[in-house]
VMD Tcl script that builds the backbone (N, CA, C; Angstrom):
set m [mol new atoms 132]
animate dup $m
set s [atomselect $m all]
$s set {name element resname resid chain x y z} {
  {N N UNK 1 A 98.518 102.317 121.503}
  {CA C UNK 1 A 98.255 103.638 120.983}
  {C C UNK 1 A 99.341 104.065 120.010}
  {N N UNK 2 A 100.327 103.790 120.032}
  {CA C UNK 2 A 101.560 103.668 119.492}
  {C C UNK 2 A 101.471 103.141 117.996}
  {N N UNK 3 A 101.092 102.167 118.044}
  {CA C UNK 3 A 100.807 101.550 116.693}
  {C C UNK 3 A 99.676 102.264 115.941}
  {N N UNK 4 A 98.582 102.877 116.519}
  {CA C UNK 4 A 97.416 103.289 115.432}
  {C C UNK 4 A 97.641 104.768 115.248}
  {N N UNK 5 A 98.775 105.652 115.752}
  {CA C UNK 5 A 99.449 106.296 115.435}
  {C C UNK 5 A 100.546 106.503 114.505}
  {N N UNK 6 A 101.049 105.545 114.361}
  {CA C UNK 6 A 102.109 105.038 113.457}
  {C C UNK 6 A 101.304 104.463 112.140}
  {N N UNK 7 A 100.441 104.113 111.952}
  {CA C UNK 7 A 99.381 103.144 111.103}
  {C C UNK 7 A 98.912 104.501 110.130}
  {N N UNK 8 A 98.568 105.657 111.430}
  {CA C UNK 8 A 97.835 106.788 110.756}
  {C C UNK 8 A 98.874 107.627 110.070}
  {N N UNK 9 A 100.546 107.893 110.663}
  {CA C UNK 9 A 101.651 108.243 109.965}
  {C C UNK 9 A 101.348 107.639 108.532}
  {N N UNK 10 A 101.250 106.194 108.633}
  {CA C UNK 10 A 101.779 105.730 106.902}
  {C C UNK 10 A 100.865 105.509 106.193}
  {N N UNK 11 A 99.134 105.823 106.493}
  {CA C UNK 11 A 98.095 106.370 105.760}
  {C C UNK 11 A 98.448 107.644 105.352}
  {N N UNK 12 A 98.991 108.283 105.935}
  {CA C UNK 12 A 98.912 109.623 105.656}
  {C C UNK 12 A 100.333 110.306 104.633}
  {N N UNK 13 A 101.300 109.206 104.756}
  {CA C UNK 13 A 102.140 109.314 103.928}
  {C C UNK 13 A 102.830 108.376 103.981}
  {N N UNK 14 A 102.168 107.420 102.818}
  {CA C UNK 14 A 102.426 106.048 101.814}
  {C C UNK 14 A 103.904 106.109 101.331}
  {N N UNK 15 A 104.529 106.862 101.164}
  {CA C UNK 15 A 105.940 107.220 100.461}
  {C C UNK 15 A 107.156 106.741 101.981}
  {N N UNK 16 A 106.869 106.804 102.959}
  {CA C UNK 16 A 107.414 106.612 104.337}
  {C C UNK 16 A 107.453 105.076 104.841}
  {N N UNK 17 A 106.378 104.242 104.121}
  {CA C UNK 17 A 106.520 103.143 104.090}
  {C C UNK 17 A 107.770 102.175 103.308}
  {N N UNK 18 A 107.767 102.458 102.087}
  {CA C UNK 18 A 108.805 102.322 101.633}
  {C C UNK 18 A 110.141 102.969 102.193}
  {N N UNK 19 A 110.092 103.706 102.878}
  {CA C UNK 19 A 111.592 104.165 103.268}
  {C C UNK 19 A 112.024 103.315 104.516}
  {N N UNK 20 A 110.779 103.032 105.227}
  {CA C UNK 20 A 110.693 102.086 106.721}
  {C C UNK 20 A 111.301 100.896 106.394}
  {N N UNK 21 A 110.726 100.349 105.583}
  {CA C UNK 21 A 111.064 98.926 104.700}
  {C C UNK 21 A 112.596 98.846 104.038}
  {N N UNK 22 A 113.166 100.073 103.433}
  {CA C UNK 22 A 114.713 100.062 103.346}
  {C C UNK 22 A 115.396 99.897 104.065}
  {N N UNK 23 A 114.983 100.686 105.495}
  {CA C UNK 23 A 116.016 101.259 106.435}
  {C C UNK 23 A 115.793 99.756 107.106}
  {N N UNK 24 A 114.876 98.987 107.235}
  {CA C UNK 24 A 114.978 97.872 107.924}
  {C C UNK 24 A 115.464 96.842 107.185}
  {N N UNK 25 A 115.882 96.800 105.933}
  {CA C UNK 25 A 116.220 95.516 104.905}
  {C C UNK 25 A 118.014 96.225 105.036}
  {N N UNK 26 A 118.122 97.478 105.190}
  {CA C UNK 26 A 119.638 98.059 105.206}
  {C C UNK 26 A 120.319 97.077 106.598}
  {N N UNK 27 A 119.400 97.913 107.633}
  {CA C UNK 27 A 120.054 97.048 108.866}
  {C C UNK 27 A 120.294 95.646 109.007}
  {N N UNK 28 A 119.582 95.081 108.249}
  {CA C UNK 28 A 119.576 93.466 108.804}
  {C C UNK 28 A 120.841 93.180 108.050}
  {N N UNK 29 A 120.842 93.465 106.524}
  {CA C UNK 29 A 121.986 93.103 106.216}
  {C C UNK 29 A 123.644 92.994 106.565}
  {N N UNK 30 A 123.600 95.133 107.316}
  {CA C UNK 30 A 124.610 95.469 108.137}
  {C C UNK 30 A 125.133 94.474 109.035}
  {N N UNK 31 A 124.127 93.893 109.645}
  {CA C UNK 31 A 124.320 93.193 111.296}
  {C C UNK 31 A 124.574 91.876 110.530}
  {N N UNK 32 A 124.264 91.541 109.242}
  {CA C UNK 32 A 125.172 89.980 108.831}
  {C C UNK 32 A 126.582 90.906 108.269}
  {N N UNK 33 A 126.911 91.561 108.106}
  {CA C UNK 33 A 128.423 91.468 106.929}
  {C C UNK 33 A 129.301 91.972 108.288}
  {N N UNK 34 A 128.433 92.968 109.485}
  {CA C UNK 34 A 129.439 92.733 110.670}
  {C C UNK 34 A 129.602 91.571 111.103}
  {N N UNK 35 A 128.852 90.508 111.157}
  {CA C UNK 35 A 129.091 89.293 111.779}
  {C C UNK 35 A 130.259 88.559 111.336}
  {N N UNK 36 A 129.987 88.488 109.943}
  {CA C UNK 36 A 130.894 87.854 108.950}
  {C C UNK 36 A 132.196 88.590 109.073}
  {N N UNK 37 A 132.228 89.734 108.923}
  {CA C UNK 37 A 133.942 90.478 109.228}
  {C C UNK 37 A 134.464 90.051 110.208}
  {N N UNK 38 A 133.951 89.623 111.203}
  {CA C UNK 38 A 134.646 89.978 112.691}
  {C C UNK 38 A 134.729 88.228 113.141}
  {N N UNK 39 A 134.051 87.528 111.944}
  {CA C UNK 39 A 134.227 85.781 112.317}
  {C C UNK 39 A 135.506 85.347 112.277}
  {N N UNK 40 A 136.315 84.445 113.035}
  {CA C UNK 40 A 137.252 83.957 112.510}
  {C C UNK 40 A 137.326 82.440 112.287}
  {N N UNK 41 A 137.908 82.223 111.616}
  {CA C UNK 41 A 137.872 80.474 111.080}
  {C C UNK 41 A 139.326 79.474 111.617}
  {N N UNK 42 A 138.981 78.847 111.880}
  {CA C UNK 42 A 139.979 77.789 112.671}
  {C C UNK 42 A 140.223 76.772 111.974}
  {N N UNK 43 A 140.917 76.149 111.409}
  {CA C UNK 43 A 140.853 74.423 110.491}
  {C C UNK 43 A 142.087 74.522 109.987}
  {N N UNK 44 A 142.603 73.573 109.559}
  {CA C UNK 44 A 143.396 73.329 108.460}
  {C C UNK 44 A 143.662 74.027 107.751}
}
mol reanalyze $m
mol bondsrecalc $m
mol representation Tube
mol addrep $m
């Protein structure tokens, strides 16, 4: 029910889709450049 509610949100305002799609391309990136900060490297 959840979903065809949410489905009917972004029929109903197309402009919210695109913001969904940022905020989820923002995070993923976040959660790699924390990864990468906090790596440490061992070698030679």
């Amino acid at each position: 029910m959840v979903d065809s509610d949410l489905a009917t949100y972004l029929e109903e305002n197309p402009r919210m889709m695109g913001v969904l799609f940022t905020i989820v391309l923002v995070l993923s990136q976040a959660g790699n450049a924390a990864g990468a900060l906090f790596t440490t490297t061992s070698g030679p």
